[in-house]
C-alpha positions in Angstrom: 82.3 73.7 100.9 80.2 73.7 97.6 80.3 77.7 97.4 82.3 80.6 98.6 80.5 81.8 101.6 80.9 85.5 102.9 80.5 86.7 106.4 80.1 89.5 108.8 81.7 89.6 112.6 80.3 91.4 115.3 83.4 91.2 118.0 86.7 91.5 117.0 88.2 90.0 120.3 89.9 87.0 121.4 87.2 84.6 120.2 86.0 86.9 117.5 89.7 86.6 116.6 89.8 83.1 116.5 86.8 82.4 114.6 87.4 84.9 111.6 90.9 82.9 111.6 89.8 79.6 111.4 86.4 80.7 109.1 89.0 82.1 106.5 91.3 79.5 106.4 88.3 77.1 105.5 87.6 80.3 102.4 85.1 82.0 104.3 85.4 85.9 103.5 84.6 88.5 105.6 82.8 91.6 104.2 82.1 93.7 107.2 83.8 93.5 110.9 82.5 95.3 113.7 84.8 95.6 116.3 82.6 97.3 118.9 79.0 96.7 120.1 76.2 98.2 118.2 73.5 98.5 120.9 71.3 100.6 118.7 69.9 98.5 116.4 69.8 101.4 113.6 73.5 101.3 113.8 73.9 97.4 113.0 71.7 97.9 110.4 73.8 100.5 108.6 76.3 98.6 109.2 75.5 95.8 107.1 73.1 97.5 104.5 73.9 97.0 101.2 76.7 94.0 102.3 75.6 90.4 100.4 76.9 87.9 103.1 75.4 84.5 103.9 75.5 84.1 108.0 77.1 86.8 110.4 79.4 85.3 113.5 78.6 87.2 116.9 81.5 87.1 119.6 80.4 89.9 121.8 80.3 89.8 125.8 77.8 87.2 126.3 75.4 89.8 128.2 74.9 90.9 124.4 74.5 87.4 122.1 70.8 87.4 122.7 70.0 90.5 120.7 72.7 89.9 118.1 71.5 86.6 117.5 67.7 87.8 117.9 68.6 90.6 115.1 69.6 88.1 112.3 66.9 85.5 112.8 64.2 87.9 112.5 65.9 88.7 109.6 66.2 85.3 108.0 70.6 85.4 108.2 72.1 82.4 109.9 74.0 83.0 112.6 76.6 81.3 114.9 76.8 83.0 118.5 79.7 82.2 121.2 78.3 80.5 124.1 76.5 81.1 126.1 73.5 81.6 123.9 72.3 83.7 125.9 71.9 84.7 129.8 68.3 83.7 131.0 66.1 80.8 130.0 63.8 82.6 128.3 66.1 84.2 126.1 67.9 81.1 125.2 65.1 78.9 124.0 63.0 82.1 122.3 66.0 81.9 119.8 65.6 78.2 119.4 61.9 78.6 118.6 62.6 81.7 116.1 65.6 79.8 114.1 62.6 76.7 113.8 59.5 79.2 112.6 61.9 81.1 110.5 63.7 78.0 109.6 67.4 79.6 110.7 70.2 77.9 111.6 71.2 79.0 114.8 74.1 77.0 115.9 76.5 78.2 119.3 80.3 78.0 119.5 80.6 75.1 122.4 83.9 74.6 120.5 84.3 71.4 123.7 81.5 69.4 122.1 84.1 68.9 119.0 87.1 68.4 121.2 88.8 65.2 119.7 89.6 64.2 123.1 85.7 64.8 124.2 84.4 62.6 121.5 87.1 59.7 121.9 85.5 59.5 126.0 81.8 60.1 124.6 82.6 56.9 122.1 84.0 54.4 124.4 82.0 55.7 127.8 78.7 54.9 125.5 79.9 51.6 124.7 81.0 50.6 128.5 76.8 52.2 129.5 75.5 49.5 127.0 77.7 46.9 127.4 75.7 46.7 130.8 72.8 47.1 129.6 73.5 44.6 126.0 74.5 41.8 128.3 71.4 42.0 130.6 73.0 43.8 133.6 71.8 46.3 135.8 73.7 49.6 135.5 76.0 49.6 138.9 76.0 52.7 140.1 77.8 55.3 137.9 79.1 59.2 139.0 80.7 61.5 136.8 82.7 64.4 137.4 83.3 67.5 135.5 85.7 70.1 136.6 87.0 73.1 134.8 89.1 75.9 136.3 91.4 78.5 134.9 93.6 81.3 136.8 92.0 84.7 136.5 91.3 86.7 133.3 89.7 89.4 133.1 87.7 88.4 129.6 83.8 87.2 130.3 83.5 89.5 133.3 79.4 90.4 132.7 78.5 87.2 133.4 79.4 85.0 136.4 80.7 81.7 136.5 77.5 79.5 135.5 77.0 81.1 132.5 80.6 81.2 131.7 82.0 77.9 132.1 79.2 75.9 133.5 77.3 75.1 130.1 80.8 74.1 128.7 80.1 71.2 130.6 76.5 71.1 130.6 76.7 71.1 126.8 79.0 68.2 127.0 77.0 66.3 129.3 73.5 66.8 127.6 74.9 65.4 124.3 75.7 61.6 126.6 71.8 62.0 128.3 68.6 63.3 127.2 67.9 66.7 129.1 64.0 65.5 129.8 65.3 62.5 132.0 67.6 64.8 134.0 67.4 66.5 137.4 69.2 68.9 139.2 69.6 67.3 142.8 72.0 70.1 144.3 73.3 73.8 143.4 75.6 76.2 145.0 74.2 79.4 146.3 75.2 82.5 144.3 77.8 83.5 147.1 80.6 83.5 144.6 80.7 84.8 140.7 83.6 83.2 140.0 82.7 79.4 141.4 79.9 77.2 141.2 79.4 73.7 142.0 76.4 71.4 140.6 74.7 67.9 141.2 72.9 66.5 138.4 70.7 63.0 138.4 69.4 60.8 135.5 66.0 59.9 136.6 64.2 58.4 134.0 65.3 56.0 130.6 68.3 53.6 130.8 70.7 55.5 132.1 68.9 55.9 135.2 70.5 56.3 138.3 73.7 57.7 136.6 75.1 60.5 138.6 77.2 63.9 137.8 79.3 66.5 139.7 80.1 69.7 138.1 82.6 72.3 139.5 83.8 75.3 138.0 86.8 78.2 139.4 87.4 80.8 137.0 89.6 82.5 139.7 92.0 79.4 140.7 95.8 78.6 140.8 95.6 75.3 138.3 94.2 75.4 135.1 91.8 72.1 134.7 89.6 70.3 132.8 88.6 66.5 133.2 86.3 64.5 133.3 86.6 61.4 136.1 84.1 58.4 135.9 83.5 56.0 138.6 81.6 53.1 139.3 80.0 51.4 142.4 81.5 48.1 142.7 78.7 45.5 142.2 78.8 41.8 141.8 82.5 41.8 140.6 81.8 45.0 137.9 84.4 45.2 135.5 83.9 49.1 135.1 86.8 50.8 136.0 87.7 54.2 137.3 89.4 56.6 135.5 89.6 60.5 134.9 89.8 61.9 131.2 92.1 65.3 130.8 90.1 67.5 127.6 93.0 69.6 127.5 96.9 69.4 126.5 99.4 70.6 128.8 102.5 72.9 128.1 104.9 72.6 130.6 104.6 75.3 133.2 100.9 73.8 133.1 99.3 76.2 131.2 96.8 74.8 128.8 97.4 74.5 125.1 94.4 74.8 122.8 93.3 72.4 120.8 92.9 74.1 117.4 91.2 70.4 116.1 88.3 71.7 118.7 87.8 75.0 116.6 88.2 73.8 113.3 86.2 70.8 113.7 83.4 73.2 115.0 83.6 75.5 111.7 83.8 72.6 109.4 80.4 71.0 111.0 79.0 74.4 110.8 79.6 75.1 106.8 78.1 71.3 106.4 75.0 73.0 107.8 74.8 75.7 106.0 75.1 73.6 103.0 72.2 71.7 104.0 73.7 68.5 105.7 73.0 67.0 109.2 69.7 69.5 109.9 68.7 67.5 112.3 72.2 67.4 114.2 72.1 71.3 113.9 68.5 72.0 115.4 69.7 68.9 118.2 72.5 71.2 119.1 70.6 74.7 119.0 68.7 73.1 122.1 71.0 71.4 123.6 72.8 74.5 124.0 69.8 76.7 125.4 68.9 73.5 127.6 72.5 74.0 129.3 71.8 78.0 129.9 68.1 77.1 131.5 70.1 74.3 134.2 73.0 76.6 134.3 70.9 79.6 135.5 68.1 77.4 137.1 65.3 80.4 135.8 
């Protein structure tokens, strides 16, 4: 960092936990932490009067983030939100479009997008997509799989599943195709809050005809998440078929945390706020309220 940045928290739990660690091992300082919800809007702004801070983190229940976040843009403060960035379409992309007029940044906690193990597949699946297509070949038929689970907890319960985990993977998968060549082919119905299971098609541009399967449990018996690739055999394709784990094990199978995920995420955050990779930042702004709008299909 070129400066000493100072910070306000609204959420003090698990993830609010997590991110004032990691945001004060990198020097950030916190000046004010709210460990409850301010719903009144007088009451936030008490809160912080008089407090000289440079961006405010907001880790509430995700029913909330779109007011929180909606509070500091107006007010010119750059704010990261945990995902989801909000709960409806509209919400989600009115914050995009306030962080542009107001020229904000506005970036959203998809710690997975930073996952070592994420961007090692997003490297090397790229190159096999344009190998294809660098050597002349017509893209054999491609299908990609996405499935996260995780045993019951009773954190992120205002929300059901979609909103939950679904853009997780939805974030991941709009940062390997553009959303505007997409199209959802298949949805669950909402019979279940707690799973969901989605079909997604690459219609237009050169990954066309490139397939994905997205299924999330947040009340299962494994803890999962992968991502399996497979290719239709054509003409003696060398593609091959193989599934990706985003997560290390411990061994009675619980997952570990990859604190490289978090960490990587703050770093990439302060280079914004020091004025580096703008473009990246507003890319990922969207890209996050692009996975709300498929995730909630309204």
């Amino acid at each position: 960092m070129t400066k000493q940045y100072k910070a306000v928290l609204i959420g003090n739990g698990t993830m609010g936990g997590r991110h004032r660690a990691r945001f004060e091992a990198c020097g950030v300082k916190f000046v004010a932490v709210l460990d409850k919800e301010c719903s009144d809007e007088s009451v936030l702004t008490a809160s912080i009067e008089g407090k000289d801070f440079d961006f405010a983190v907001v880790a509430t229940p995700a029913s909330s983030h779109y007011g929180y976040a909606k509070f500091f843009l107006e007010r010119k403060i750059p704010v990261l939100v945990e995902k989801p960035l909000a709960i409806s379409s509209d919400e989600a992309q009115e914050l995009v479009d306030i962080s542009l007029k107001n020229n904000t940044l506005l970036f959203v906690a998809q710690s997975e997008c930073f996952n070592p193990l994420f961007l090692n597949f997003r490297k090397h699946f790229l190159l096999e997509l344009n190998g294809f297509l660098g050597a002349g070949d017509k893209l054999p038929a491609v299908r990609l799989e996405f499935r996260r689970e995780h045993r019951y907890s009773p954190r992120c319960r205002d929300v059901d599943v979609s909103v939950d985990l679904l853009v997780h993977d939805l974030g991941l998968f709009f940062t390997l195709f553009r959303y505007g060549d997409v199209e959802v082919s298949f949805r669950t119905s909402a019979e279940s809050r707690d799973r969901a299971r989605l079909y997604l098609k690459v219609v237009r541009g050169p990954y066309r005809g490139v397939t994905a399967d997205f299924y999330v449990n947040r009340d299962s018996d494994v803890d999962v998440r992968t991502i399996s690739v497979s290719y239709g055999r054509q003409g003696g394709s060398p593609g091959s078929d193989y599934t990706v784990s985003l997560a290390h094990y411990l061994e009675n199978g619980d997952i570990a945390h990859i604190p490289d995920s978090l960490e990587n995420e703050h770093r990439f955050f302060l280079k914004l706020l020091d004025g580096a990779c703008c473009d990246w930042g507003k890319r990922l702004a969207q890209t996050a309220a692009n996975s709300v709008k498929v995730a909630v299909h309204r």
